[in-house]
N, C-alpha and C positions, 0 to 999 in steps of 0.2 A: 444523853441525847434523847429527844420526845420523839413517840412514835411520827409526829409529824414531820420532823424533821431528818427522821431515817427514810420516810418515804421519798424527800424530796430527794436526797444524795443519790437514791438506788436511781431515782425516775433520770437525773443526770447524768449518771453514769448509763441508762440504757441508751439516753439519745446521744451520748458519745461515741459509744460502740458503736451508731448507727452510724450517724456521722464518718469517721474513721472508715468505715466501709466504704461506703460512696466517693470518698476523698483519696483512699491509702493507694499508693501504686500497686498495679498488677503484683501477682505474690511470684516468688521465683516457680520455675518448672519445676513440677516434684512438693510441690508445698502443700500440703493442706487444707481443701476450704472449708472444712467441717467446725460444729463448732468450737471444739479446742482449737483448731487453724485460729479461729478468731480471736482468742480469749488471748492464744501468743501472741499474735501479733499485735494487742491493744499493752498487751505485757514490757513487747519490743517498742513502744512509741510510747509508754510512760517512761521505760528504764533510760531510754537516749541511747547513743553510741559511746561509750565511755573507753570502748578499749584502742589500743592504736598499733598498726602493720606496717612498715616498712618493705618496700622490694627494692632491687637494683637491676636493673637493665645495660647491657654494654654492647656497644657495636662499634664496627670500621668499617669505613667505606672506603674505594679505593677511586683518585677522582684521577683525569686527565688534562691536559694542559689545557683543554675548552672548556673546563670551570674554573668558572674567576669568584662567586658569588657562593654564601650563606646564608639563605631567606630563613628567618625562625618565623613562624607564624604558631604562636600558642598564644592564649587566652588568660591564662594565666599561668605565669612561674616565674623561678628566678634563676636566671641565665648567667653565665660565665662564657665567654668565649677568647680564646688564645692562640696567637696566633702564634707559629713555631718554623722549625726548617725542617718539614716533612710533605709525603707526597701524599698523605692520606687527611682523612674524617674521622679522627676517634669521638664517639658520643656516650656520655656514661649520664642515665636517667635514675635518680636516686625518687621514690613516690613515697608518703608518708599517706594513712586511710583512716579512715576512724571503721565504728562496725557495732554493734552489739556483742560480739562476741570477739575471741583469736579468729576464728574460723572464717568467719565474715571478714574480719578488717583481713589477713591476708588476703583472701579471695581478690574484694576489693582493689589491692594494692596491684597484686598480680594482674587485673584488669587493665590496669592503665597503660597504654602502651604505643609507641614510639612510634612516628611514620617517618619513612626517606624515603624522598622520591627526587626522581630528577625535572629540572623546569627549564628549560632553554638553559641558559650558563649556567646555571644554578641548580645546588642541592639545596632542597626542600626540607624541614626538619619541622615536624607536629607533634601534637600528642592530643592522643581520641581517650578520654575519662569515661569511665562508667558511669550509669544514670546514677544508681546510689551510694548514700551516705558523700563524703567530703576528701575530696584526697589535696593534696601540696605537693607540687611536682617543681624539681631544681632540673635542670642539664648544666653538664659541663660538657664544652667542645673543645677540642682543638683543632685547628687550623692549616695548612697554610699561610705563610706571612702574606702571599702574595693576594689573599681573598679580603675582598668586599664582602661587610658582613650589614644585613637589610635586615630589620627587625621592625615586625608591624605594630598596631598598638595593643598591649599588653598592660597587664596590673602585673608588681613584684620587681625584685631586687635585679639591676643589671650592671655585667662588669665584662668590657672589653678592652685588649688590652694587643697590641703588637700585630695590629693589620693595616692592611690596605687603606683604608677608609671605610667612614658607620655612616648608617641612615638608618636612623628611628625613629619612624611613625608617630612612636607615642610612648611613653611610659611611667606608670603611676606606680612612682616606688623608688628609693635608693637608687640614683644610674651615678657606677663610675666608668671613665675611659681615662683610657692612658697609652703613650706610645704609639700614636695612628700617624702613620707618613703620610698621607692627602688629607681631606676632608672630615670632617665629622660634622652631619646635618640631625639634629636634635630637636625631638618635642618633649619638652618633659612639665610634668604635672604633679606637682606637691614635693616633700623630703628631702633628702639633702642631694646634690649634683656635685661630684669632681671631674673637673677637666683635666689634664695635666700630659700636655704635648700633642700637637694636632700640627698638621699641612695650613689647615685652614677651621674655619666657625661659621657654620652658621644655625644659631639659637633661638628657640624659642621656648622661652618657659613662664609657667605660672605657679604661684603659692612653694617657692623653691627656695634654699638656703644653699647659696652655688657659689663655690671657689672655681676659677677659669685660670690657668694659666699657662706660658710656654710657646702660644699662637705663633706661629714661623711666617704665617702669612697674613690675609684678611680675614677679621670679623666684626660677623653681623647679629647684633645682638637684640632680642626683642624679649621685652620679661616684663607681667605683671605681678602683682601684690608680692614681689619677691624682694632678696637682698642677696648680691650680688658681690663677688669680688674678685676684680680682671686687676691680673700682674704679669709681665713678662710678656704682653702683646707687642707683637712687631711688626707688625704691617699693618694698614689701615683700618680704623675702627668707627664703627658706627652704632651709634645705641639709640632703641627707641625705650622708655620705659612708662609706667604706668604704675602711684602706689608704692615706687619699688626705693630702697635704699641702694646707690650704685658707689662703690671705690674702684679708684683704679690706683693702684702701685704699680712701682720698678716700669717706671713708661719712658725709660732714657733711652732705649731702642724702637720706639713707636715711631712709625714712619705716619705723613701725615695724610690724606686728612684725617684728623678726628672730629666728629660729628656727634654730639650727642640733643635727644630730644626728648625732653621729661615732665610730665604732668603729676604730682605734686611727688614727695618723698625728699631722698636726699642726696646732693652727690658731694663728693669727696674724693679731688683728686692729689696726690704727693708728685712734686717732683718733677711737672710736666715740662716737656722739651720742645713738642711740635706745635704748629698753628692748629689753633681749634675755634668752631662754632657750637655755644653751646646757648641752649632756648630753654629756655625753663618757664614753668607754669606752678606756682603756689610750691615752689622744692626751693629747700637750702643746699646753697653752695658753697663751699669752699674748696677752693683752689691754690696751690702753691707751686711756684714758677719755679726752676730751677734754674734757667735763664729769661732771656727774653726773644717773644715770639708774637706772634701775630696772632691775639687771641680778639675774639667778640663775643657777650656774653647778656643777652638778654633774660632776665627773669619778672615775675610778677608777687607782689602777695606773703614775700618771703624773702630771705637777707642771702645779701654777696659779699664772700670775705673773702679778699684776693691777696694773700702775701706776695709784694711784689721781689720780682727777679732781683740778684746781687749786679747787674748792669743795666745798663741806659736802654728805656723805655720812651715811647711819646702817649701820656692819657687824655682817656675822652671819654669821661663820664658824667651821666646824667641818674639824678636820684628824684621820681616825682612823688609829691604825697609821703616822702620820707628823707630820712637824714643820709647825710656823705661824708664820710669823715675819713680822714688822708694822716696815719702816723708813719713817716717811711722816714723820718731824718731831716736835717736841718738844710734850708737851700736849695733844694730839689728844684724851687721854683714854681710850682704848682701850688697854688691856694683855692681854697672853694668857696666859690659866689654865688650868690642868688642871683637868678635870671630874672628878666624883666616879667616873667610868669612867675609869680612868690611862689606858688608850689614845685618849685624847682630849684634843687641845687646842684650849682656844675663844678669840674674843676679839667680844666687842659691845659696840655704845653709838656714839654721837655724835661722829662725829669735825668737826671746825671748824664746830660748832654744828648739827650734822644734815642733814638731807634725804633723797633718796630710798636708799631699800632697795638695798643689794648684801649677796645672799646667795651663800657660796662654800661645796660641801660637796666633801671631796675625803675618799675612801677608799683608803690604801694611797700616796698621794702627796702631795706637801710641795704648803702656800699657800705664796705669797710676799707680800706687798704692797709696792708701794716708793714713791719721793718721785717726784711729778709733775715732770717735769726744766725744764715752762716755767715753773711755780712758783716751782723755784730758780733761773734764770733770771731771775726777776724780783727773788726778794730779792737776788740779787748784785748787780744793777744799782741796787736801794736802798741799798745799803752802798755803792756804789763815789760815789753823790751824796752 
């Protein structure tokens, strides 16, 4: 290296040093401002925080029959909470810290620490972090069964499991719940979501990979850029979507309405039993009847495949600007005509002696209809006796 080139390095290393001053947070009580103090501390901001501290924290709280409610209000962690058949609050706060040294990252860790407080019904549950270095802070709760558990918006993993009913604000991160006897009201944001046993739904999520199942009662479902999969809903369901891939399974318990409203993606139903309205915008459909029902089903832009029901249907389909095409079996009675508008192909009437209404109007994308497969299933086993 040339003398000129060593002077540049030194000349940046002093306006770093300077720099660093002017910038670096206040130094702890007791620290050094002399010039060794400085030289550590530029020491401490080139090395990083490489080492890591762990504490554990445990409390109980002992609540009365005028709390019903568990408000978490942290920033970020990742939460567990359980509900149980007991009369208390057990809270165990596990902190991980980074630090420059052991000394520090305990310190650190030890810092981090837990608030209870009470709020009208409700116990309050926080955590106040130290300005420095990085801590990752978990809780575990337990419960009461009998507690509503309210959790604001948060980053990090959640898992609730055997209470009252949930209401989450928000949560950027891993949320599972399971076993909630009423409600469970949900914002969730990114990664993966399980559902599995609720009173009731009501969802809203985005950029989510969500398994939904067990719904006892109604839900209401709002999701974008997401993919989605509802099984074992039994009471009313309503979907709004956006972007999103939606299945619905096991829906031979779905009481009706179902309502779904979808702006482009894909839906995929199995098996369905009740009357539904479904609107589609630039999304494929497919739909498979288990019986027959009162369905109506507009889309645009993009195809309808409707395996029709093993019983008597009446169709009323219209396909514009694309094709319709009807393979359900010989005789049905149903052919497809072009209307006196060429860009229009229709086909209506009574297929194996009528029943309820399926209307399909699709603009810009092909019907299909096809042969019920346990139907044929059944006539093959008639030919094979």
């Amino acid at each position: 290296m040339g003398k000129r080139e060593l002077v540049l390095v030194l000349a940046f290393a002093a306006v770093g040093a300077v720099l660093y001053q002017f910038t670096a947070p206040p130094a702890p009580p007791g620290a050094s401002s002399s010039g060794g103090g400085v030289f550590a501390r530029i020491q401490r901001a080139i090395r990083g925080r490489p080492v890591h501290a762990s504490a554990e924290t445990k409390r109980t709280d002992a609540v009365d029959p005028s709390l019903t409610e568990l408000r978490v209000k942290v920033s970020s962690a990742g939460v567990t909470v359980v509900g149980e058949d007991r009369t208390d609050v057990a809270t165990t706060m596990t902190v991980d810290s980074d630090g420059v040294d052991a000394a520090e990252a305990d310190r650190l860790a030890r810092a981090t620490t837990l608030r209870v407080d009470r709020a009208g019904t409700g116990l309050r549950l926080g955590i106040d972090f130290p300005d420095d270095g990085l801590q990752r802070a978990t809780l575990s709760i337990r419960v009461p069964r009998r507690f509503i558990v309210r959790v604001d918006e948060k980053r990090g993993a959640l898992d609730v499991q055997h209470v009252a009913s949930v209401d989450v604000k928000g949560n950027r991160g891993e949320s599972r719940l399971s076993d909630i006897d009423g409600e469970i009201a949900l914002t969730h944001r990114g990664s993966a979501l399980s559902i599995a046993g609720a009173g009731s739904l009501r969802l809203t999520a985005s950029g989510a990979d969500a398994h939904v199942s067990g719904i006892r009662g109604s839900a209401s479902v709002d999701v974008a850029g997401s993919s989605i999969e509802l099984s074992d809903v039994r009471g009313p369901l309503d979907v709004r979507s956006r972007n999103s891939d939606i299945r619905l399974r096991d829906t031979k318990a779905l009481q009706p309405p179902l309502r779904l409203d979808m702006q482009s993606g894909q839906l995929d139903v199995e098996g369905l039993q009740t009357d539904a309205r479904i609107d589609g915008r630039n999304t494929e459909i497919r739909i498979v009847l288990a019986r027959a029902v009162a369905l109506t089903v507009y889309d645009t832009d993009d195809s309808i495949t409707l395996v029709a029901p093993p019983d008597g249907f009446t169709l009323d389909a219209i396909a514009t600007n694309a094709s319709l095409s009807i393979d359900d079996g010989q005789g049905n009675g149903v052919a497809v005509v072009k209307a006196a508008d060429e860009r229009e192909q229709r086909a209506s009437g009574a297929v194996r002696g009528g029943g309820p209404s399926i209307m399909l109007r699709n603009t810009g994308g092909d019907i299909s209809i096809r042969k019920h497969e346990q139907k044929e299933k059944e006539k093959e086993k008639e030919k094979e006796k």
